[in-house]
FINUGU-529153 format. One record per residue: x, y, z of N, C-alpha, C, O, CB in turn; residue number from 0. Coordinates in Angstrom, 3 decimals, decimal comma. Glycine has a CB too. Example, Ala and Ser with C-alpha at 12.3 -4.5 7.8 and 13.67 -1.06 7.14 Angstrom:
2
<pt n_u="13,190" n_v="-5,690" n_w="7,800" ca_u="12,300" ca_v="-4,500" ca_w="7,800" c_u="13,200" c_v="-3,300" c_w="7,800" o_u="14,236" o_v="-3,319" o_w="8,465" cb_u="11,308" cb_v="-4,473" cb_w="9,046" num="0"/>
<pt n_u="12,850" n_v="-2,250" n_w="7,080" ca_u="13,670" ca_v="-1,060" ca_w="7,140" c_u="12,900" c_v="0,030" c_w="7,870" o_u="13,409" o_v="1,138" o_w="8,039" cb_u="14,084" cb_v="-0,598" cb_w="5,725" num="1"/>
END
This chain:
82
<pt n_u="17,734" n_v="19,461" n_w="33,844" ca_u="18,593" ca_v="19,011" ca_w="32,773" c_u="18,465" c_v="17,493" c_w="32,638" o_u="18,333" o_v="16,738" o_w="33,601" cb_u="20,062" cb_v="19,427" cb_w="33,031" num="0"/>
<pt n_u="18,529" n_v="17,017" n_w="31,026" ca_u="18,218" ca_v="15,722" ca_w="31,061" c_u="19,514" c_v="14,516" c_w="31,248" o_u="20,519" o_v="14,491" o_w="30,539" cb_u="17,457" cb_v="15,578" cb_w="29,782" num="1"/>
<pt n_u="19,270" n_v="13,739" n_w="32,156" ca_u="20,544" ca_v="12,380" ca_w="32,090" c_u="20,902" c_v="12,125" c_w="31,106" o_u="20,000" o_v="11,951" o_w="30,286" cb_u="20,305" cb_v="11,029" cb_w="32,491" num="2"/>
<pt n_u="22,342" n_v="11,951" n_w="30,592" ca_u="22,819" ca_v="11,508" ca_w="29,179" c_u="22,524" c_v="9,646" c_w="29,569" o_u="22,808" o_v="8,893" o_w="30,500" cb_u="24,884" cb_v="12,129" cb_w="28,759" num="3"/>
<pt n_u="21,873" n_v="9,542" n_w="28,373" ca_u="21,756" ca_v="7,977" ca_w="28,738" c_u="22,553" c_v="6,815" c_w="27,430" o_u="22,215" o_v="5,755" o_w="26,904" cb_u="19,818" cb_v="7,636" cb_w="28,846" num="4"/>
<pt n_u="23,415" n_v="7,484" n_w="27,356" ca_u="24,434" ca_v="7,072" ca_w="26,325" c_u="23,869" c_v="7,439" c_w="24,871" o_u="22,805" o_v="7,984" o_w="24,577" cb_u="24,749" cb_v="5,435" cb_w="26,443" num="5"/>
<pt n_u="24,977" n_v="6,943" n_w="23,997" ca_u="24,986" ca_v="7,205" ca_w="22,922" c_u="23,634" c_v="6,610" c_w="21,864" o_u="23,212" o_v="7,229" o_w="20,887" cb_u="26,257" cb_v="6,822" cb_w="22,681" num="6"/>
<pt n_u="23,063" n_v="5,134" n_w="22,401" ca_u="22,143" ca_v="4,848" ca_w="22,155" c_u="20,859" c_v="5,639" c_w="21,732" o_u="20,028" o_v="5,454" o_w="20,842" cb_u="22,131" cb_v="4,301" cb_w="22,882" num="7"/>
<pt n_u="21,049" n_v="6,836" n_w="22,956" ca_u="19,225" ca_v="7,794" ca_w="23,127" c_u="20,133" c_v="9,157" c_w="22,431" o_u="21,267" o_v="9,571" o_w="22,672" cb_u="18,222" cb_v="8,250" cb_w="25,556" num="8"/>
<pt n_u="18,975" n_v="9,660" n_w="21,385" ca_u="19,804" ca_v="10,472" ca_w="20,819" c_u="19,347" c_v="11,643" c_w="21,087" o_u="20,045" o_v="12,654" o_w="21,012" cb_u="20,010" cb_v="10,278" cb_w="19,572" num="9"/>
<pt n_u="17,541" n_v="11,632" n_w="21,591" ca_u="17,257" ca_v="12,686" ca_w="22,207" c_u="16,821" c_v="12,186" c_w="23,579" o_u="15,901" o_v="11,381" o_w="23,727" cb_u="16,308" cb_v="13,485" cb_w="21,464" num="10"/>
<pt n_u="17,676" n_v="12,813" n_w="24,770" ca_u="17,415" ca_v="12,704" ca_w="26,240" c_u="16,395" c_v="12,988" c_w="26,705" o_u="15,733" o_v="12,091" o_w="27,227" cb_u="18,090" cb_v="13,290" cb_w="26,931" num="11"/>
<pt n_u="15,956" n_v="14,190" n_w="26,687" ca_u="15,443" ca_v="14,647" ca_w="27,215" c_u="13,305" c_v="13,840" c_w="26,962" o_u="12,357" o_v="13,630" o_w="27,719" cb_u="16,128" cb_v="16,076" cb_w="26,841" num="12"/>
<pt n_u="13,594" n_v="13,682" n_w="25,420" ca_u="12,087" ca_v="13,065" ca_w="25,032" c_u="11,898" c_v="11,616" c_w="25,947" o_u="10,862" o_v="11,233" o_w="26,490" cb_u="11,990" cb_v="12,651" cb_w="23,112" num="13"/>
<pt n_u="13,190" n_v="10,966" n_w="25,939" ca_u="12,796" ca_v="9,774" ca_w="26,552" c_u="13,056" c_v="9,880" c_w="27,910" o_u="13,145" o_v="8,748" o_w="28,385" cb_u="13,413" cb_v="8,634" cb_w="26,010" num="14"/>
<pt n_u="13,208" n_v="10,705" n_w="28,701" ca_u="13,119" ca_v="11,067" ca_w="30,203" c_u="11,468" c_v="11,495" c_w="29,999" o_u="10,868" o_v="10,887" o_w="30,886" cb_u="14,378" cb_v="12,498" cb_w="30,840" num="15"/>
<pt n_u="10,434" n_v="12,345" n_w="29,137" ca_u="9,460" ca_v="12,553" ca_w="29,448" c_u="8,861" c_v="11,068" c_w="28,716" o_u="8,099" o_v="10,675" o_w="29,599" cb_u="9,051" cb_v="13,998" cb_w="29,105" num="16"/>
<pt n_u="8,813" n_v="10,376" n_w="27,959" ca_u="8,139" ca_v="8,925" ca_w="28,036" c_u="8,263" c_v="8,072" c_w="28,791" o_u="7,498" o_v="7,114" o_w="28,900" cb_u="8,289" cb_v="8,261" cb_w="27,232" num="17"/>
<pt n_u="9,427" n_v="8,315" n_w="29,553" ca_u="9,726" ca_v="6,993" ca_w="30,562" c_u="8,660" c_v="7,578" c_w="31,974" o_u="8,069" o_v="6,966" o_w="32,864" cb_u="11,905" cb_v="6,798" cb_w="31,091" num="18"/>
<pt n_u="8,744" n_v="8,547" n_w="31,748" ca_u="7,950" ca_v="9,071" ca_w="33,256" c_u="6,173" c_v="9,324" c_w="32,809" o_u="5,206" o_v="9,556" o_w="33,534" cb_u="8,819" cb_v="10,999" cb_w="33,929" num="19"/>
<pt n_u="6,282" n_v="9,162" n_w="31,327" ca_u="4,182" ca_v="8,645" ca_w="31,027" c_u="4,614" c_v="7,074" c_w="31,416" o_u="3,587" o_v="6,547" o_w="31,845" cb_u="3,148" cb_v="8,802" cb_w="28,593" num="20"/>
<pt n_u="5,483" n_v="6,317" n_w="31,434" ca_u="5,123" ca_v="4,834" ca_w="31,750" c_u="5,435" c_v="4,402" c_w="30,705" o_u="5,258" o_v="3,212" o_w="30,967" cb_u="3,769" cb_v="4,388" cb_w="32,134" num="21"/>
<pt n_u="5,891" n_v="4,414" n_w="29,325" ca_u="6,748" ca_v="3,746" ca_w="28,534" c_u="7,721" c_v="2,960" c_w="28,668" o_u="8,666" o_v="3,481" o_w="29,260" cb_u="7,124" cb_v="4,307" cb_w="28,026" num="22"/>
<pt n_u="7,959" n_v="1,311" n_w="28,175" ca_u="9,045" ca_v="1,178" ca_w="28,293" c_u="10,140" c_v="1,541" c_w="27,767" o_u="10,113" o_v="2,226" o_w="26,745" cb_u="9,053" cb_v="0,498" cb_w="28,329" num="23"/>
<pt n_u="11,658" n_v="1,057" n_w="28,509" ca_u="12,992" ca_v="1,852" ca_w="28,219" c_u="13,036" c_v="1,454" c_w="26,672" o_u="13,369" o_v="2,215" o_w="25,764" cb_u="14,512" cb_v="1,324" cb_w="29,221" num="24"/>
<pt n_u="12,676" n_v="0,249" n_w="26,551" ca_u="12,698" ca_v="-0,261" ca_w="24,436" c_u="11,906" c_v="1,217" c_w="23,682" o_u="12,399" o_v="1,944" o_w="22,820" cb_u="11,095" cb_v="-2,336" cb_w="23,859" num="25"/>
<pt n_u="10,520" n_v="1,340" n_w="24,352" ca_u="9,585" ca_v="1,963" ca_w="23,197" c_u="9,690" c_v="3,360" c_w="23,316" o_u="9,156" o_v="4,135" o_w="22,522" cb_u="8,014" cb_v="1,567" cb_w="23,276" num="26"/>
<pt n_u="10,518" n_v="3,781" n_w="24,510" ca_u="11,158" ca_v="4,872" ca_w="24,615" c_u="12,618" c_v="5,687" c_w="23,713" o_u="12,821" o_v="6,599" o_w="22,911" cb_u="11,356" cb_v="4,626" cb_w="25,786" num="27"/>
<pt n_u="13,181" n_v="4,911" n_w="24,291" ca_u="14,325" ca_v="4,687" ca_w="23,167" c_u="14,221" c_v="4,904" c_w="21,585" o_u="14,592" o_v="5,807" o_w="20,836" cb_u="14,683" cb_v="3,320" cb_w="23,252" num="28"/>
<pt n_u="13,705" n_v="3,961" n_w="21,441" ca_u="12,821" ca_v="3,699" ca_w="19,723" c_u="12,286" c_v="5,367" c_w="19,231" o_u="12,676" o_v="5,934" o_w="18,210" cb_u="10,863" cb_v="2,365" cb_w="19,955" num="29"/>
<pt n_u="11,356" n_v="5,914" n_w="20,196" ca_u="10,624" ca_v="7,268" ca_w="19,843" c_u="11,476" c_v="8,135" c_w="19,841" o_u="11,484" o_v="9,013" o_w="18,978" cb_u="9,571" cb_v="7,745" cb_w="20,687" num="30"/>
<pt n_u="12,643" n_v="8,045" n_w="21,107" ca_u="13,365" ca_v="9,117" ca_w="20,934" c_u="14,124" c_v="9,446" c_w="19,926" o_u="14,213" o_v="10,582" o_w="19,461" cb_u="13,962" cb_v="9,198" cb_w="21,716" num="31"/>
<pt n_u="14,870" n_v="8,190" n_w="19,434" ca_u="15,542" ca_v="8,035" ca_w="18,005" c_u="15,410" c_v="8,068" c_w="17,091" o_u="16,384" o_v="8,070" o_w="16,338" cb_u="15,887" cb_v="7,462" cb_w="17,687" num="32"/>
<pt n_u="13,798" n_v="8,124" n_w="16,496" ca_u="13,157" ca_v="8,200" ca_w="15,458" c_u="13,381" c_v="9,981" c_w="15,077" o_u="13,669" o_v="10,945" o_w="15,787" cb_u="11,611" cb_v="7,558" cb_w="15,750" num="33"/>
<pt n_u="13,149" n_v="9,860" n_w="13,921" ca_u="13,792" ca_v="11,063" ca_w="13,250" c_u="12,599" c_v="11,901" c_w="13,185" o_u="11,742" o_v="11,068" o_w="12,888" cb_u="14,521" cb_v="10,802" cb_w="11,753" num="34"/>
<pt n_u="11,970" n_v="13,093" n_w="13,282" ca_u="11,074" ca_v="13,959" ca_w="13,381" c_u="9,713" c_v="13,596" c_w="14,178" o_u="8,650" o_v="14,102" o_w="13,818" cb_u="10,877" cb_v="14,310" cb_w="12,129" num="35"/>
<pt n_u="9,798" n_v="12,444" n_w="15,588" ca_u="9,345" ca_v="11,666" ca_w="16,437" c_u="8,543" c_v="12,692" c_w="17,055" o_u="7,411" o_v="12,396" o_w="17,438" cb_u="10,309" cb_v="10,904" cb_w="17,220" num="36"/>
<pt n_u="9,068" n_v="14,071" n_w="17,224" ca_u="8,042" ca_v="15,203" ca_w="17,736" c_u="7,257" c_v="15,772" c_w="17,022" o_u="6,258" o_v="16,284" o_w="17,527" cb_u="8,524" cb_v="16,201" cb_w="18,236" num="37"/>
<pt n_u="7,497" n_v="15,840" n_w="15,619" ca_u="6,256" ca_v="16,370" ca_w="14,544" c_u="5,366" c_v="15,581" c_w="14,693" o_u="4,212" o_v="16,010" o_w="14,704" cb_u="6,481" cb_v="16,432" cb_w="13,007" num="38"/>
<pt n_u="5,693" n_v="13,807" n_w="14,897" ca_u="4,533" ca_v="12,999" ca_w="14,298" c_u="3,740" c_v="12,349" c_w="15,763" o_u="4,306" o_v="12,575" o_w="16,833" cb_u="5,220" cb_v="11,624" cb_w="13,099" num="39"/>
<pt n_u="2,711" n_v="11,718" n_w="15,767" ca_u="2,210" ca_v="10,647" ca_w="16,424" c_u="0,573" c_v="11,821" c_w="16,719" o_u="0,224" o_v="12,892" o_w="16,221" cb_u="3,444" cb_v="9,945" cb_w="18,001" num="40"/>
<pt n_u="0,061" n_v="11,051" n_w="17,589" ca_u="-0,955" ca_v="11,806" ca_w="18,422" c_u="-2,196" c_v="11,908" c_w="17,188" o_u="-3,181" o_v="12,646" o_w="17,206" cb_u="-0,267" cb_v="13,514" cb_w="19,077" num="41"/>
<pt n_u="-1,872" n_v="11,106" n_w="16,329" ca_u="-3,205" ca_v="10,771" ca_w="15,186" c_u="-3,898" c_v="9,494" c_w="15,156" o_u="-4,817" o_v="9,245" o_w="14,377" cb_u="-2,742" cb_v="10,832" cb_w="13,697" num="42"/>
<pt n_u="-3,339" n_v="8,531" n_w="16,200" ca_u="-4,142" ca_v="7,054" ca_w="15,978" c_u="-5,394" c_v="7,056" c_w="17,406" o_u="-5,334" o_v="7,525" o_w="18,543" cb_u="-2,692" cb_v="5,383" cb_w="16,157" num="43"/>
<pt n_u="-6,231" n_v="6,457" n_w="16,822" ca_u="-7,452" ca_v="6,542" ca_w="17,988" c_u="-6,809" c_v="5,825" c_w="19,194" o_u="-5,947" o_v="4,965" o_w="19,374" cb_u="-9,041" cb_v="5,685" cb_w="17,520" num="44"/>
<pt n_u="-7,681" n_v="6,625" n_w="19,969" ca_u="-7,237" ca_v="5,981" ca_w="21,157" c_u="-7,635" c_v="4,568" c_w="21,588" o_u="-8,837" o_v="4,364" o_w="21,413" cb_u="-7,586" cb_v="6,767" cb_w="22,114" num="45"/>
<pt n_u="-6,812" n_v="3,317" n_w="22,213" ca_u="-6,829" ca_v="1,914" ca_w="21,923" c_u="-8,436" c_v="1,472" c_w="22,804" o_u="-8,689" o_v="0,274" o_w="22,925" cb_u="-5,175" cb_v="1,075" cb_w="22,592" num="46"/>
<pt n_u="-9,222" n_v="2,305" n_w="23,252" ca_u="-10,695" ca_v="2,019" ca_w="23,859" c_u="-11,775" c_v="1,992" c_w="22,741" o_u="-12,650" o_v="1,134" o_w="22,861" cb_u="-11,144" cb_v="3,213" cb_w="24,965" num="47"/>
<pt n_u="-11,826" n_v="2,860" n_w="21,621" ca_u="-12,533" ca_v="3,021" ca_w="20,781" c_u="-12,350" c_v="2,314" c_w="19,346" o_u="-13,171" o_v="2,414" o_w="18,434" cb_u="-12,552" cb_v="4,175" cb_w="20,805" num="48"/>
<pt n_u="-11,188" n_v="1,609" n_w="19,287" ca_u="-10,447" ca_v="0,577" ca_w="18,244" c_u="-11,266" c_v="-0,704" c_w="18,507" o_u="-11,424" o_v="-1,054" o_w="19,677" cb_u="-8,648" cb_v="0,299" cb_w="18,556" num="49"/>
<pt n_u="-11,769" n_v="-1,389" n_w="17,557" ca_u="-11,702" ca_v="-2,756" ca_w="17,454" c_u="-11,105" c_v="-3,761" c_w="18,006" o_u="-9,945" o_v="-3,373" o_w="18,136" cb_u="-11,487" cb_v="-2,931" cb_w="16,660" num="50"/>
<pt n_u="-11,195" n_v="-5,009" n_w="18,485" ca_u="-10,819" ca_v="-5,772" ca_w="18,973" c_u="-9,785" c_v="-6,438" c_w="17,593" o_u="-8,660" o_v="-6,889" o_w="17,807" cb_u="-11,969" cb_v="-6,442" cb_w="19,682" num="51"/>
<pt n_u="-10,273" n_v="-6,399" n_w="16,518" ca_u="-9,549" ca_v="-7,272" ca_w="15,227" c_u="-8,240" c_v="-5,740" c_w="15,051" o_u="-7,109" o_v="-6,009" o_w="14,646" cb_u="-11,088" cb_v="-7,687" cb_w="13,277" num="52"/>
<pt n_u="-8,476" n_v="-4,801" n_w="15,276" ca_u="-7,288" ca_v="-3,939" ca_w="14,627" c_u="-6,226" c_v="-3,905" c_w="15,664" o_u="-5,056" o_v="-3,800" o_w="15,296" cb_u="-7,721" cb_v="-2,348" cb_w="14,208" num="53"/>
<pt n_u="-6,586" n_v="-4,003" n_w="17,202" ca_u="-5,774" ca_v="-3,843" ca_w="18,110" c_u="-5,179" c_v="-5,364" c_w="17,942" o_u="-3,950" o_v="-5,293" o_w="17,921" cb_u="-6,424" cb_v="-3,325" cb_w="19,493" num="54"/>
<pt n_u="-5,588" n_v="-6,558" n_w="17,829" ca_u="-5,031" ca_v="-7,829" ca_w="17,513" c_u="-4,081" c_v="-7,206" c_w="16,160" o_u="-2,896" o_v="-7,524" o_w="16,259" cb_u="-6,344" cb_v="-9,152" cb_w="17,160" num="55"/>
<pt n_u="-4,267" n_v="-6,749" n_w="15,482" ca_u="-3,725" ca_v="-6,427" ca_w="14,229" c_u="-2,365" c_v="-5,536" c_w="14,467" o_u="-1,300" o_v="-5,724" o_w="13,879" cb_u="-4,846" cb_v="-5,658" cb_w="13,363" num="56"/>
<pt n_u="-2,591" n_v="-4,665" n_w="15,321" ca_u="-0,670" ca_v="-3,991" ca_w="15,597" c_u="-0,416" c_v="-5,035" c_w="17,018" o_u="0,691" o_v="-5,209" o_w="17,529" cb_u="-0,443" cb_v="-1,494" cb_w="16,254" num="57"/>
<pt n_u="-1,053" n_v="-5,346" n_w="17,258" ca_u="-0,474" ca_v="-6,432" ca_w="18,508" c_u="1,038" c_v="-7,136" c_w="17,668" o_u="2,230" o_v="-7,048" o_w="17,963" cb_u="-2,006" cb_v="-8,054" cb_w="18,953" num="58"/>
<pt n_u="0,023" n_v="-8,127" n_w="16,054" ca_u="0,904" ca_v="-8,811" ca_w="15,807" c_u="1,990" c_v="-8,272" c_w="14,744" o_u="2,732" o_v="-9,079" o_w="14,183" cb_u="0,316" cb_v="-9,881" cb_w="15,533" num="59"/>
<pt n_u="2,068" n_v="-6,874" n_w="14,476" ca_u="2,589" ca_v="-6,263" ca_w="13,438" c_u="4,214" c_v="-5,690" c_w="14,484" o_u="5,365" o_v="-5,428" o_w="14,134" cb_u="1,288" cb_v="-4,925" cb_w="12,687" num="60"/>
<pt n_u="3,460" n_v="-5,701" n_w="15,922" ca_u="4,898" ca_v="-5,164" ca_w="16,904" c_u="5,441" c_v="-6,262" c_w="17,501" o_u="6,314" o_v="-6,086" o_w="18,351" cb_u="4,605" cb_v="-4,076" cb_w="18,230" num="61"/>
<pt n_u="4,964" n_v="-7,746" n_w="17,115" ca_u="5,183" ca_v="-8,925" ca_w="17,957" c_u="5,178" c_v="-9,443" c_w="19,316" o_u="6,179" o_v="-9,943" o_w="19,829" cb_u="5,988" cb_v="-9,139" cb_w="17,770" num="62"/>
<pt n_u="3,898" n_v="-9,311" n_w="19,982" ca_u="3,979" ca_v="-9,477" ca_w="20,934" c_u="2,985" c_v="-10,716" c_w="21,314" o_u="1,772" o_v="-10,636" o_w="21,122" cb_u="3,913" cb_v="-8,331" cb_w="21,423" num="63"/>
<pt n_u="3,545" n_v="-11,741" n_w="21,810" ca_u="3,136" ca_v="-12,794" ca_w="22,192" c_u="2,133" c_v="-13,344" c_w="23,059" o_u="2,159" o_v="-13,160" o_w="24,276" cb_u="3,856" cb_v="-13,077" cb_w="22,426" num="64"/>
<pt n_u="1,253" n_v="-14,008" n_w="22,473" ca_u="-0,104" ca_v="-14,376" ca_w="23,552" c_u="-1,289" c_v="-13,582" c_w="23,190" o_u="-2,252" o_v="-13,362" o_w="23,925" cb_u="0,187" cb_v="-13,983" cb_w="25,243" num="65"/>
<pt n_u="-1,108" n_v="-13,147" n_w="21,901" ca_u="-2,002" ca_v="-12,238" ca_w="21,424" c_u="-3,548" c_v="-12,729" c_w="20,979" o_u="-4,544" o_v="-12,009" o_w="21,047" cb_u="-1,302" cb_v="-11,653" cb_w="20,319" num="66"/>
<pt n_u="-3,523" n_v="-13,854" n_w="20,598" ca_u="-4,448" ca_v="-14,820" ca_w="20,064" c_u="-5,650" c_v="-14,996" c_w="21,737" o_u="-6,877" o_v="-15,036" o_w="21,639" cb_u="-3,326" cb_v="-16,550" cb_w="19,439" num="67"/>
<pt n_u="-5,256" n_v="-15,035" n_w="22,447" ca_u="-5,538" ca_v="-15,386" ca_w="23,614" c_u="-6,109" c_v="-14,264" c_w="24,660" o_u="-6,760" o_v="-14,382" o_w="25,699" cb_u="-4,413" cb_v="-15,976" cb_w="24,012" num="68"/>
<pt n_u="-5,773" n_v="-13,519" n_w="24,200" ca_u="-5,948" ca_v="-11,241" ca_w="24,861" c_u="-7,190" c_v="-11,293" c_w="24,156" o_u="-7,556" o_v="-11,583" o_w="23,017" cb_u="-4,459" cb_v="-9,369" cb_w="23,965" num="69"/>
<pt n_u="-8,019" n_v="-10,685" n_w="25,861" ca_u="-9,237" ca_v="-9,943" ca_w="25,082" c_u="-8,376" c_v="-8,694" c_w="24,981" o_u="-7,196" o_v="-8,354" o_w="25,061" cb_u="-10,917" cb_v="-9,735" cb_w="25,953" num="70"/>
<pt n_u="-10,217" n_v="-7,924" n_w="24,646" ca_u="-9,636" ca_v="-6,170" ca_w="24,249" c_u="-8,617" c_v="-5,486" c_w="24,962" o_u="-7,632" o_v="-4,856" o_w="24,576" cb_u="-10,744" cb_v="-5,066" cb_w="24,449" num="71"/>
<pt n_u="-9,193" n_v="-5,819" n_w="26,395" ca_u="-8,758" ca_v="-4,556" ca_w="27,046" c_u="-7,172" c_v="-5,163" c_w="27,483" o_u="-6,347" o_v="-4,359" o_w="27,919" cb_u="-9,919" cb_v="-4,001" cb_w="28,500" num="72"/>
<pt n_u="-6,846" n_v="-6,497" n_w="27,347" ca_u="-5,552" ca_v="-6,717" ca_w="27,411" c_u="-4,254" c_v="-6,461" c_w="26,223" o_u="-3,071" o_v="-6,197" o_w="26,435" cb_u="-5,660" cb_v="-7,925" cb_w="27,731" num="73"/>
<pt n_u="-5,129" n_v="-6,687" n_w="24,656" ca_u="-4,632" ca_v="-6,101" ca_w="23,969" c_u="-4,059" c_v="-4,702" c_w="24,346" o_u="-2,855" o_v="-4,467" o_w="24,241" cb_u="-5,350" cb_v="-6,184" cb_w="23,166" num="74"/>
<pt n_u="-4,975" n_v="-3,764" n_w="24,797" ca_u="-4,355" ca_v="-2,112" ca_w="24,446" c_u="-3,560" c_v="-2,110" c_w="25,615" o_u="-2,820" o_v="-1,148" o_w="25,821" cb_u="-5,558" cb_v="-0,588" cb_w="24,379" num="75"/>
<pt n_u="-3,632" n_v="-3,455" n_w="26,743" ca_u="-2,802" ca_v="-2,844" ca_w="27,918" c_u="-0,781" c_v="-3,520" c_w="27,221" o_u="0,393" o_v="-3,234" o_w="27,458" cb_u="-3,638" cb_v="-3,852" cb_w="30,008" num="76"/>
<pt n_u="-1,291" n_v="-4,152" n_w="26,638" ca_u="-0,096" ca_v="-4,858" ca_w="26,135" c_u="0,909" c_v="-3,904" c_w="25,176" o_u="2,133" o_v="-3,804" o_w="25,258" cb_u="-0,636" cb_v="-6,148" cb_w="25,290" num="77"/>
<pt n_u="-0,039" n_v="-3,217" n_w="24,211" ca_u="0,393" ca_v="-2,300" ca_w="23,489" c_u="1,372" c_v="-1,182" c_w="24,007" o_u="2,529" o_v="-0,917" o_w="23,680" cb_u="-0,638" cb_v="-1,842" cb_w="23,039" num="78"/>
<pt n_u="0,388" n_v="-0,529" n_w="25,067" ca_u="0,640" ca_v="0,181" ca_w="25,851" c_u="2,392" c_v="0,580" c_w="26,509" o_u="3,294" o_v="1,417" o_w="26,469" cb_u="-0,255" cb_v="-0,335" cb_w="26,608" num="79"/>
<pt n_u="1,927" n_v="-0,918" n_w="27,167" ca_u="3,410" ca_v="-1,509" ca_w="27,872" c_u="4,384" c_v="-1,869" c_w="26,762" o_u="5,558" o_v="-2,034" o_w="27,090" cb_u="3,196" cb_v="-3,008" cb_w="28,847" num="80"/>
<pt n_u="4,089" n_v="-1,989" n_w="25,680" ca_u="5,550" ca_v="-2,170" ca_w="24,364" c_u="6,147" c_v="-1,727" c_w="24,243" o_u="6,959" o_v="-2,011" o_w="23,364" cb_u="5,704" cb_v="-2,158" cb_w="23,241" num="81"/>
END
């Protein structure tokens, strides 16, 4: 059974299984709350086979800082960790 993690997480149970792939509690949260969050995702390439200019490109579209400065493979680890 999943921990109620307040009123914030609206589905428990999804963000008990993202937090345990290694998501953070923000980008967890965020997915769980999103409204039909289980119909969608699982269509963007995976961040190894992406470009260096497109992964810079949701780097700076999710704001994450020091991006200018990230090679590739720090980009998708950054993403990752968002």
């Amino acid at each position: 059974m999943a921990k109620n993690h307040g009123p914030q997480v609206k589905d428990d149970e999804q963000y008990e299984a993202l937090r345990d792939k290694g998501y953070s509690k923000e980008k967890s949260a965020r997915i769980a709350n999103s409204k039909g969050a289980e119909k969608r995702g699982g269509k963007a390439k995976q961040y190894e086979v992406r470009t260096k200019k497109s992964l810079y490109d949701e780097a700076k579209k999710v704001g994450i800082e020091g991006r200018s400065k990230m090679s590739k493979s720090e980009l998708a680890e950054a993403l990752r960790n968002n």
